[in-house]
N, C-alpha and C positions, 0 to 999 in steps of 0.2 A: 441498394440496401446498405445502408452502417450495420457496422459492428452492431451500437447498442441491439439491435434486431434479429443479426444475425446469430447472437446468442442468450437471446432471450433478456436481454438485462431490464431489472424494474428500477428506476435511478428514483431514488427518496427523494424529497423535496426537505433540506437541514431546515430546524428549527430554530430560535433564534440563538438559544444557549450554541448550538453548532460552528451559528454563525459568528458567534462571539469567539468561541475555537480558532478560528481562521486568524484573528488578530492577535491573538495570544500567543498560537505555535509560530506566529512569522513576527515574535519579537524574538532580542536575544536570551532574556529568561524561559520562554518559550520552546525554543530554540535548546537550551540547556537539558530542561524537563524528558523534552523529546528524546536527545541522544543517550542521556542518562537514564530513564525511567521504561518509557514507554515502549520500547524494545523488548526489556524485558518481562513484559507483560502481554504481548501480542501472538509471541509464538506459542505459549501457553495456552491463549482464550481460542486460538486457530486449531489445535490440538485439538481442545476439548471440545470445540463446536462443529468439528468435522469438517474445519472450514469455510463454514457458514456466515463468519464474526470475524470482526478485525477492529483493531482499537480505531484506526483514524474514521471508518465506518459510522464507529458509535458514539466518538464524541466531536467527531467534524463534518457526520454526515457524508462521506466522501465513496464513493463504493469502490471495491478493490476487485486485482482480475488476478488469479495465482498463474503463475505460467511454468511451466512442468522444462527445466532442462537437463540438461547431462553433463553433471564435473566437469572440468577442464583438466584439471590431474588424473581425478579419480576415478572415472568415468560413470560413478554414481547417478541417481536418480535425484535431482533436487526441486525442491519447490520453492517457488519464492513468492508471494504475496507485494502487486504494482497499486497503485494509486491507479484508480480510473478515472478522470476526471473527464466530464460529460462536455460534448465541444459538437454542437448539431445533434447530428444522427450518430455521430461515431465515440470513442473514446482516445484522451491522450493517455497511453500510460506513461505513468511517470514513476521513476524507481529511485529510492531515498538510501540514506545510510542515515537516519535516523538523526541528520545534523551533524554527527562524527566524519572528523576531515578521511581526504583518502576515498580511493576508490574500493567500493565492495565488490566480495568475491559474487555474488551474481552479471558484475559484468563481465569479469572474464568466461564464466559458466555463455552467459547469451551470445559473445563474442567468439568463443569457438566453435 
């Protein structure tokens, strides 16, 4: 049994505007958009949808897995919202910093 199954995931089938997404966030103005804009618009609709909604979701089609860690300083509860991209039966997550250089603090949070 994969993942996608072992947690019930329904993976969309992107539409074309989606797939036009794909070419555009993997240019370097794309690329820009993403570190600069789209960040700050994600944790908001995640808030508000309880979740449910994630920008790269909605306009790349891409479904997301949140994964629940615990600070590395702070020992806090944090969430972070992964790229799930569909690969067989299972999922690669794949975790961004939105195009901005440097490593994000979710790796040290998954790494401790």
């Amino acid at each position: 049994m994969g993942l996608v199954q072992a947690l019930g995931c329904q993976i969309p089938q992107p539409n074309a505007a989606q797939r036009a997404m794909w070419h555009v966030s993997a240019s370097p103005p794309g690329a820009w958009w993403s570190s600069k804009i789209l960040h700050r618009v994600d944790r908001p609709l995640l808030r508000r949808t309880h979740g449910r909604l994630a920008v790269p979701e909605i306009l790349a089609g891409i479904p997301f897995i949140t994964i629940i860690t615990t600070g590395a300083r702070t020992g806090q509860r944090r969430e972070t919202p992964f790229l799930g991209v569909p690969v067989g039966d299972d999922l690669a997550v794949v975790g961004t910093h939105f195009g901005k250089p440097g490593t994000p603090a979710w790796y040290y949070n998954l790494r401790a």
